[in-house]
N, C-alpha and C positions, 0 to 999 in steps of 0.2 A: 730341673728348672724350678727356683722356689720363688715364692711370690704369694699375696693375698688370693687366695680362689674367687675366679671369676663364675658368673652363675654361665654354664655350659651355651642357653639361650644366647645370652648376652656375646657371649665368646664365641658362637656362629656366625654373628652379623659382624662380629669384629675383623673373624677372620675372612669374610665374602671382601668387606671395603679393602681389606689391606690386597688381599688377590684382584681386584679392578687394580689399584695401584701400581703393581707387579706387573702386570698386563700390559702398563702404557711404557714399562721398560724395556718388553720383552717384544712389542709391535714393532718400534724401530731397527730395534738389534736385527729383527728378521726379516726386514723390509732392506735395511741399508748394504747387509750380506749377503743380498739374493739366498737367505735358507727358506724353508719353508714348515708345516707343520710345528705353528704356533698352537695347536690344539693338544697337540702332544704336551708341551712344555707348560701349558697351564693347567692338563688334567694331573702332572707332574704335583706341582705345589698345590693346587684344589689336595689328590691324597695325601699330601704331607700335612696340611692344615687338619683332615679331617683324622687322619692317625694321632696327631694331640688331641685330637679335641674328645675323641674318643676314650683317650689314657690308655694303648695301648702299649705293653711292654718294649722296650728297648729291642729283645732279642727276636721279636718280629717285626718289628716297625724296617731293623734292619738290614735282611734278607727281603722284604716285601720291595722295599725302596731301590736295592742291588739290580733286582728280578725286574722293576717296571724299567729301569735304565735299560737292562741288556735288550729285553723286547721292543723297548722304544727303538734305541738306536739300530738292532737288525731291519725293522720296518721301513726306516728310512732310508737306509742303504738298500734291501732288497727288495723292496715291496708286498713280502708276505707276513704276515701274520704267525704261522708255522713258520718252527724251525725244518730244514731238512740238512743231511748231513753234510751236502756242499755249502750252504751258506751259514753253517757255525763251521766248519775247519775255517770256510775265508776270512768269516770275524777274528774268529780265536787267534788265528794268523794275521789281522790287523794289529789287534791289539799286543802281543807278542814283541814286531818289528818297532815297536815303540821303545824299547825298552833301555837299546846300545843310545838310541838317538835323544830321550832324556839324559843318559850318562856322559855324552860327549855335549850338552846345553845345545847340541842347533835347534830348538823351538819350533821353527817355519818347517822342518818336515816333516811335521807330527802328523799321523793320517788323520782324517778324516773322521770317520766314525772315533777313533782319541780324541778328538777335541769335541763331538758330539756329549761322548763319557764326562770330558770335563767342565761344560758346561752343565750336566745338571749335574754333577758334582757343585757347579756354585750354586748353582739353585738351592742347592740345599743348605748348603750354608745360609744363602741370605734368608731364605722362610724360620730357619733357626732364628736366625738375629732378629726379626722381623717378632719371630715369637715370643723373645724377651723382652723389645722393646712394650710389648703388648700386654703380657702376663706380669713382667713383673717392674717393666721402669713406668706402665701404664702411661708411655708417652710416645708418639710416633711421628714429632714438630720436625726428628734429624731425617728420617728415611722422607717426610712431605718434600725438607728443602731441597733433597739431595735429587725427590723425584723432580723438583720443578727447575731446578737448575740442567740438570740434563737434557729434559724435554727441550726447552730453551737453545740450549747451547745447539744440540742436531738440528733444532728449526730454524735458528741462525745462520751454522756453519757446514749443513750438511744438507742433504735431500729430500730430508723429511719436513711434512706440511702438520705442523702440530697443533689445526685450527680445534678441531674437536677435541684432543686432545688433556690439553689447556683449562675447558669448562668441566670435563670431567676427573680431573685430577682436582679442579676445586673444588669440586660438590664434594667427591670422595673425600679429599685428604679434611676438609674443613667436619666433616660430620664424624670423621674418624673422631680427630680432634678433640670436637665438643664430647664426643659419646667418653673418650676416656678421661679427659679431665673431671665428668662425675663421677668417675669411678675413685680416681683417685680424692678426692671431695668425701666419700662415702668411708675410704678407708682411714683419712686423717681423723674423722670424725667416729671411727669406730663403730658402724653404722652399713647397712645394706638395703641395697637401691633394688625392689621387685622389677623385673622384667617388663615389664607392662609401664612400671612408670618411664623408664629410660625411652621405650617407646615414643610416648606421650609426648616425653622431652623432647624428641627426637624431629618428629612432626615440626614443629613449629621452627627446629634450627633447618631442616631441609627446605623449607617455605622460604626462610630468609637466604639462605644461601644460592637456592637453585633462580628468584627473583631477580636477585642484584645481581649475577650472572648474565641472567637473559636482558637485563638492562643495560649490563655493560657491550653486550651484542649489538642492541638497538639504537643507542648512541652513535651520533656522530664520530668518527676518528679522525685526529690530523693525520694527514701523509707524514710517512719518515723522514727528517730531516736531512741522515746522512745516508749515502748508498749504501746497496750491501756489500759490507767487505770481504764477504766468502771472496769472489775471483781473485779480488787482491794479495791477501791472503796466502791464497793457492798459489797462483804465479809467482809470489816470491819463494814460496818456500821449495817451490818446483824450479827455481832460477830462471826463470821467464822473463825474469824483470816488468811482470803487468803485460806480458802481451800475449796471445796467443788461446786459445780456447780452452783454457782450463777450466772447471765449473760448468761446461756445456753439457746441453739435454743429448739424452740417448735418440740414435736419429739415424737414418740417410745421409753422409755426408760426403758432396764430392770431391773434395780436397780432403787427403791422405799424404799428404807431403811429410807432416810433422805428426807421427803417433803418439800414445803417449796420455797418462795426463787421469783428472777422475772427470766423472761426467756424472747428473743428474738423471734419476728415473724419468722418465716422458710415458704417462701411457695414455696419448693421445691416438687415438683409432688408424690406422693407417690403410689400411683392405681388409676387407673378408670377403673369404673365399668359400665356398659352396662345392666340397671335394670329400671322397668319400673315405681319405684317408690322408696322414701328417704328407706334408711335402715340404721340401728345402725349395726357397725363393729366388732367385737367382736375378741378376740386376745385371754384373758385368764382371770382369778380370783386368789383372792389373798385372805388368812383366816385369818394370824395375824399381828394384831396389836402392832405396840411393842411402842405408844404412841410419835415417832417421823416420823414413816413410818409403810410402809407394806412390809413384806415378806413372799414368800411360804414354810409352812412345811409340808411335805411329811408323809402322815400316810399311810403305806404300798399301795404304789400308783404304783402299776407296769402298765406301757403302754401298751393300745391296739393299734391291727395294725390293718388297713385299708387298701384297693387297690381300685385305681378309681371305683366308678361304683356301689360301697357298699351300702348300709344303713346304716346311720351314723348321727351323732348328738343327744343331748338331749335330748333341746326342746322339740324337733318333736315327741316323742316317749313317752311323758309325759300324755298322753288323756288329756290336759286339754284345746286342741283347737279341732273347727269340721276340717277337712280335705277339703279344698278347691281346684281349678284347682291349678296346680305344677308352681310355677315362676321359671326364669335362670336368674343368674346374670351373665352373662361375663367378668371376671376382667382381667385385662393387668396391671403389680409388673413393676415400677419404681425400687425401693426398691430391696436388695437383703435381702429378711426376709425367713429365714430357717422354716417358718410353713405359714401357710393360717391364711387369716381373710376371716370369714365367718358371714354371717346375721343369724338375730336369725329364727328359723323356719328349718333349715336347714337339710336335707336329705339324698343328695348326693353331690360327686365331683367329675367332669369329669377335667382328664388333659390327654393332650397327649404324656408324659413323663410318663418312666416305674415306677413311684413313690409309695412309701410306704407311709402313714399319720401314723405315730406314737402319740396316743390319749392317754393326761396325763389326768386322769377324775378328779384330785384333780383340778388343774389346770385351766378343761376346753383348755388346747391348744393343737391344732396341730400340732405336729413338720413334717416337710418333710426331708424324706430319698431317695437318689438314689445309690442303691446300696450301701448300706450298712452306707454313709455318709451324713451329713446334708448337703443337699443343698437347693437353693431358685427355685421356679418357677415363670415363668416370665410371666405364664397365664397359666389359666385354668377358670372350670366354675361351678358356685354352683346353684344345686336344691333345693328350698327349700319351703316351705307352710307361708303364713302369719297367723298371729296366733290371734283369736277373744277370748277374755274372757269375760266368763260368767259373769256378775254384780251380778246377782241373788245367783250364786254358790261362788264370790269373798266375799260378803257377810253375808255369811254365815258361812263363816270362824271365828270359835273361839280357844281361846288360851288353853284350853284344848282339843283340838284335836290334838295338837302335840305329845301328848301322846302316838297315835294309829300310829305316821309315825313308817314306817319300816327301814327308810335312819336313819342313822347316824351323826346326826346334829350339835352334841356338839363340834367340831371346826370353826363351822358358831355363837358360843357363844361367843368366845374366847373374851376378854377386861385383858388388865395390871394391875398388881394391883393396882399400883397407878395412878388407873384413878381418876381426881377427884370425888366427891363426886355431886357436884353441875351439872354436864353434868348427871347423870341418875339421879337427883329431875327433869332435864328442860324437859329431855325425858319424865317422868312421869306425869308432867302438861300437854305436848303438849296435851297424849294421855289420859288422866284419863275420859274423857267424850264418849270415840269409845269403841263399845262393840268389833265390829269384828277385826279379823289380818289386811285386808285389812285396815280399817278406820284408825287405828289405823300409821299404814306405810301408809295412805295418810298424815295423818297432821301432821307427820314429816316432807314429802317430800313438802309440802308446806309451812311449818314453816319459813323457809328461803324467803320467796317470801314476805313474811308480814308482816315480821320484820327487815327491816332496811339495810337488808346484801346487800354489790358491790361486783359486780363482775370485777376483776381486775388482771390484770397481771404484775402488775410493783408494788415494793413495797409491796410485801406479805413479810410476816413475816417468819422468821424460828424458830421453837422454842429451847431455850437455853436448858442447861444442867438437871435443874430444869424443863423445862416446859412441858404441854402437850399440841400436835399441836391441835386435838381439840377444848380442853378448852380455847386453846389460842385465835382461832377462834370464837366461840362461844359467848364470853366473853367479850374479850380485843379489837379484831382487825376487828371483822365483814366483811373484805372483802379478797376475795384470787379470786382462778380460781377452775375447777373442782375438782383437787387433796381435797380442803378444803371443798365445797360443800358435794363431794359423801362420804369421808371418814368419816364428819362428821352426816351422816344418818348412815350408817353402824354402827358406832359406838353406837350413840342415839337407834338404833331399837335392838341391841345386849343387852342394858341396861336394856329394858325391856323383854329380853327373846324371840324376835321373830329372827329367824336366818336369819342371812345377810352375804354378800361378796361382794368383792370390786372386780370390772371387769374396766380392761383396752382395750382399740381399738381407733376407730375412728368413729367420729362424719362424718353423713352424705352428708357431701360437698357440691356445689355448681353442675349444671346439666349445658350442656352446647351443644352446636350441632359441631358431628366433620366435621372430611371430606364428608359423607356419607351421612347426615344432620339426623342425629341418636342424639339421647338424649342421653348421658353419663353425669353419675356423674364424675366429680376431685377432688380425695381426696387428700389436703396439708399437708404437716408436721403440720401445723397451728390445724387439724382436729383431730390431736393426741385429748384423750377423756377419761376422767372417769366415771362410773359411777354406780346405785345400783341392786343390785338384790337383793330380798329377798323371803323366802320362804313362799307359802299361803300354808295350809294343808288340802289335797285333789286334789292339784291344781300341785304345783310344783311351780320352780322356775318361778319368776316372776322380768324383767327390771322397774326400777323408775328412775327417773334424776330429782334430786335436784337441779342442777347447772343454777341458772337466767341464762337466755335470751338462753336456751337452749328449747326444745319440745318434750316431749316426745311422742314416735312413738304406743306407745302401744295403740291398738283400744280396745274398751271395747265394747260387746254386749247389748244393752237395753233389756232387757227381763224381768225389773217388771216396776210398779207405781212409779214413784216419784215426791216427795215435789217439787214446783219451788220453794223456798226455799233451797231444799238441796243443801248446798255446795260441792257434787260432781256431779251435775245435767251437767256441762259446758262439763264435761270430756268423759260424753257417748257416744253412737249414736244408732240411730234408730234402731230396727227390720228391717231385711231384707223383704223385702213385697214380695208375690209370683207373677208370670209374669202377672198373670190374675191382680191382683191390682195396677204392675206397668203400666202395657198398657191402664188400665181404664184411671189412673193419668195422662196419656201423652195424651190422647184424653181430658178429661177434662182441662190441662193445657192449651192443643194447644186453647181452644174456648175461655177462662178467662183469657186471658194474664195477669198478673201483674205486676201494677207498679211496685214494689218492686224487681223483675226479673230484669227490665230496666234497676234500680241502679245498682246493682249486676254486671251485666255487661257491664255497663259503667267503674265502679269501677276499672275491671278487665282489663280492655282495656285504663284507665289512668295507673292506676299499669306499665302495660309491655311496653309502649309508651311514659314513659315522657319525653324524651329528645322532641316527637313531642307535647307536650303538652308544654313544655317548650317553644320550639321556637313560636308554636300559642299564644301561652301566652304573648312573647314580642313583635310579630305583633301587637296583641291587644292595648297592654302597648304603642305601638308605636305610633299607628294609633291614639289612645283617646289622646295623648299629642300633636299630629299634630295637633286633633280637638279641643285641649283644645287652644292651641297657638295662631288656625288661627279662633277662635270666635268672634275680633271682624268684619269679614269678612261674615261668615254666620247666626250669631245671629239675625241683624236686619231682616231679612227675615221670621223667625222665632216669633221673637215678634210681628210683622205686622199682621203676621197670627193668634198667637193667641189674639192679642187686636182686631184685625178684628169683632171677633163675638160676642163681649162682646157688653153690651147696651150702650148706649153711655149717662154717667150722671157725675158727678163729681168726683165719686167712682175709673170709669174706667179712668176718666181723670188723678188722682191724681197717678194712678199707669203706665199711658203711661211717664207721663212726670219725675216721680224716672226712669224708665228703662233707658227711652233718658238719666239723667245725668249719668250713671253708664255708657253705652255705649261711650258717649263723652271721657269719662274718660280713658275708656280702649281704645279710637280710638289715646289716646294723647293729645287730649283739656283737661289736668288736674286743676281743679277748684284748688284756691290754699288756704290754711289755713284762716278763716279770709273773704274772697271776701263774698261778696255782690250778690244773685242770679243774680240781674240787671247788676249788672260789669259782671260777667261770662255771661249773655247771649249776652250783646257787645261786648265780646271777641268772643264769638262764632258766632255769626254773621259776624265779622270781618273779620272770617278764612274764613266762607262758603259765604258770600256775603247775602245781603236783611236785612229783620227785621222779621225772622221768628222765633228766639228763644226768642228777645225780645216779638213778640205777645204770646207764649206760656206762660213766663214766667210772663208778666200783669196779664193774666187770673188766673192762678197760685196764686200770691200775692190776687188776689182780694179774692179767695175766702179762702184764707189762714188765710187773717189777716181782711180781709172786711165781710168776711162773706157773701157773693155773688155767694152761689154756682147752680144760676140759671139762670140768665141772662144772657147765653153764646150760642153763635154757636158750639154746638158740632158738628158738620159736619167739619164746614172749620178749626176746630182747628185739629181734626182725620186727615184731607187731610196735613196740616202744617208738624202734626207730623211724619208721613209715610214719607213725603218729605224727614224731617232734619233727620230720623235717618237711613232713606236708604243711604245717603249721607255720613255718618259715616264708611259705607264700603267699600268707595273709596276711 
């Protein structure tokens, strides 16, 4: 990259404004894709900016930039820090299976961690471009518009609120601006601007800029004249023709008739919950299908009543968990919701309001009554059991034992007639090799995970008059949010005769410390949730989540053999060990400490700290660029010592006297294109005073081109050398 030399200073603050810039491109991107680890992708470009600004070579800049890619993107996918050798074969193996499916152009099945690669593959690019427009077009008016047109257009047409945004993109791009237009002023004029004055300059354009700013805040604004066009927009291009809820907030919503569609973030508060671990929220189930949505039909479903303090719930009542110590969730209703969300496992509910729960069992929901009328509670508190399945007993489950339920199942069957034909042959591949019900609803519920599908919430499809949402998904469009996930299991495990239902609630939130420094979950509108249940026989009803980048909470029991091999080996967990073989483990552990322990919590302690690992990080980043700067200063000290103990022959000579000219070079004596060793050592003599580069340099030539590599004082040349290139750091 050629261009006038910017003074390094100067070229620091240059490149901090351009990175806030970058920043406000890179907040939306990760906000509108539900990704996360925006700290990742600006500590990205921060080292790319600080690798220029440094000068350092090509062939590390490189492999430096390769190496933070691959570490980035295992982090995010794995959550360690360390490699271990199961999560690089599974990388190595993402990115591999990429390779037929670039060659054959389907795009949409790229994984995951590939499209992580190839985003900062563009990062790179753009802080390159970013870096010319700065180094050497000394103008950065096209990347301003291009940021404020953007910012604009998503705050317009999409989810993002670009109030902040907006003023700091002017302060930024306007100070950019000014700072490089005197630069480029300095170079027309053949002429260099000290660091201190740019400063100087600088002050008084941030005073005008960040003023008129906060004025235009302060001011009055008219109202918009015309609405917003986003839903219209949307509906047309979704063929709605203007009706139906496109552009709607993420939410609770009881009508599911019509799936479908993009929706805006909401993280307006909905509950928090006081629970000593994640739980799935549960609201209600839904049986039919009608090929564009879900709704509930009522097969002589009369409600039961409840009063605080009851026995109550499913789950809990179904034997197919052991009975463990009683948990309490706590919850406090933002939300004015005329029934409870409760976790799965659940037993009882304490409130302290005279309440009625009216329990629709087709349903699964709660409705709350006070006195006589539907009303909301604004707290109370649920009992409930976690709930361990047997592996051994999941297992064992086959499809002729549906035969022997005594339940009712044949609207857990339900499919439209014109479902297509081709979603139960794909249901019937998934599972044609799983003997049991379980296996069978596993590799359904992972189907989705291995073949190509996004997870997305802008630009989902709705299906037209003709289509099935489905098949459409399945099919055509590969990507949506949970609605398309869950309903498309449900659907698929219906195909093959294992009965399923579609259950709405919320997704387990985020945990947070309140006033009290108590652990609570906050659940958002955002946390609104789909997802499957379906029935194992002997067992009962059983939760799965289809939906990428979700987890399902369901613990499973280890309680036989298996294959490391098996494809559901990751999903288990151990036999619970009796006190006697945990207490042995904890005295054996304490004497054998292991490595492997240290990573782990290391890992765990980057994890929950990286802003401090961050900041130590650019210490580091600081400190090694100070060292790298100020080497021609302490290098020779270092060379001295280590030619010091080398034998003193020709060998060591040939390599004291390359250090010395590399040194000279970096002190400012630069040798120039062309010269002559003898001319450069009379220059350099000249700077330092005697004839001591030309005696190195005789010696040198003699046995270069004389072939004389023995007739020499190696002592008084050593003392020569140590002299001239200590003198290099003054």
């Amino acid at each position: 990259m050629t261009g006038t030399r910017i003074d390094r200073r100067l070229l620091l603050i240059l490149y901090i404004l351009a990175l806030i810039l970058l920043r406000e491109w890179l907040i939306p991107v990760i906000e509108l894709t539900n990704s996360d680890h925006l700290s990742l992708f600006l500590l990205f470009v921060a080292l790319s900016f600080f690798l220029a600004l440094i000068k350092v070579k090509w062939w590390i800049v490189l492999p430096t930039k390769l190496l933070f890619i691959v570490l980035a993107t295992h982090y995010v996918f794995f959550e360690k820090v360390l490699f271990t050798q199961e999560t690089l074969v599974r990388l190595s193996g993402s990115f591999l299976e990429n390779a037929p499916i670039i060659m054959n152009g389907d795009w949409e099945r790229i994984t995951n961690p590939f499209r992580t690669v190839l985003f900062f593959a563009l990062l790179w690019m753009t802080t390159y471009l970013i870096r010319h427009w700065i180094e050497v077009r000394k103008s950065i008016l096209l990347f301003y518009i291009m940021t404020i047109l953007f910012i604009a257009f998503i705050d317009t047409f999409g989810g993002y609120a670009a109030d902040g945004a907006i003023f700091r993109i002017m302060v930024t791009g306007l100070l950019l601006l000014g700072l490089l237009a005197i630069t480029r002023l300095a170079e027309r004029h053949n002429t260099s601007v000290p660091t201190g004055t740019f400063l100087a300059i600088s002050i008084p354009l941030l005073f005008a800029v960040v003023v008129s700013g906060a004025f235009a805040n302060i001011l009055p604004k008219q109202d918009p004249i015309w609405p917003d066009p986003f839903p219209y927009f949307e509906s047309l291009v979704q063929g709605r023709g203007g009706g139906g809820g496109g552009g709607a907030k993420s939410g609770y919503d009881m009508n599911d008739s019509t799936l479908g569609g993009s929706f805006v973030q909401d993280s307006t508060l909905v509950f928090e919950a006081k629970v000593d671990s994640q739980q799935y929220w549960k609201i209600e189930t839904k049986n039919t299908y009608t090929s564009k949505g879900w709704e509930q039909v009522s097969i002589d479903d009369v409600p039961i009543s409840f009063i605080p303090g009851m026995k109550m719930g499913e789950i809990a009542g179904q034997g197919n968990v052991e009975d463990t110590a009683q948990l309490l969730a706590d919850l406090k209703v933002s939300e004015e919701f005329p029934f409870i969300v409760y976790p799965y496992g659940m037993n009882k509910v304490y409130a302290t309001k005279d309440v009625v729960f009216q329990y629709s069992e087709g349903a699964g929901k709660y409705g709350t009554e006070i006195e006589g009328k539907e009303e909301a509670l604004d707290s109370y508190q649920v009992e409930f059991t976690e709930s361990d399945y047997s592996l051994k007993k999941l297992r064992a489950t086959r499809m002729e034992d549906f035969s022997g339920v005594a339940e009712d199942l044949t609207q857990y069957l339900q499919l439209p007639e014109q479902l297509p034909e081709r979603v139960k042959e794909l249901a019937k591949n998934i599972t044609e090799n799983q003997e049991s019900v379980y296996e069978k609803t596993k590799a359904i519920e992972r189907y989705f995970g291995r073949n190509g599908f996004v997870y997305t919430q802008q630009g989902v499809a709705i299906p037209k008059a003709g289509d099935d949402y489905v098949d459409q998904f399945l099919f055509d469009t590969k990507k949506g949010y949970c609605d398309n996930f869950s309903t498309s299991m449900v659907v698929m495990l219906r195909s093959i005769d294992i009965p399923a239902r579609w259950v709405k609630g919320f997704a387990p939130g985020e945990f947070v410390l309140n006033d009290a420094d108590e652990k609570v979950y906050q659940i958002t509108n955002n946390e609104a949730h789909s997802w499957v249940e379906a029935y194992m026989p002997g067992i009962g009803w059983m939760p799965y989540e289809p939906t990428i980048g979700f987890n399902s909470l369901t613990d499973i029991e280890y309680d036989i053999e298996l294959n490391l091999d098996d494809t559901l080996t990751p999903e288990v967990k151990k036999p619970e060990q009796s006190k006697k073989e945990q207490a042995e483990k904890t005295v054996k552990t304490g004497r054998n400490f292991k490595i492997s322990e240290i990573f782990i919590s290391v890992g765990t302690w980057i994890r929950n700290n990286m802003w401090i690992v961050g900041a130590i990080g650019l210490i580091v980043i600081f400190a090694g660029w100070r060292l790298f700067v100020g080497r021609v200063k302490w290098l020779p000290k270092v060379l001295v010592y280590t030619h010091r103990t080398n034998q003193d022959d020709w060998v060591t000579f040939t390599r004291r006297y390359t250090s010395l000219l590399k040194q000279l070079n970096r002190s400012g004596l630069k040798r120039a294109t062309g010269m002559t060793l003898s001319d450069y050592a009379t220059m350099v003599d000249n700077y330092f005073g005697g004839e001591r580069m030309k005696m190195l340099t005789t010696a040198y030539e003699k046995g270069l081109y004389g072939r004389n590599i023995t007739d020499h004082d190696w002592c008084e040349l050593k003392e020569i050398w140590e002299d001239l290139i200590n003198r290099t750091s003054g």
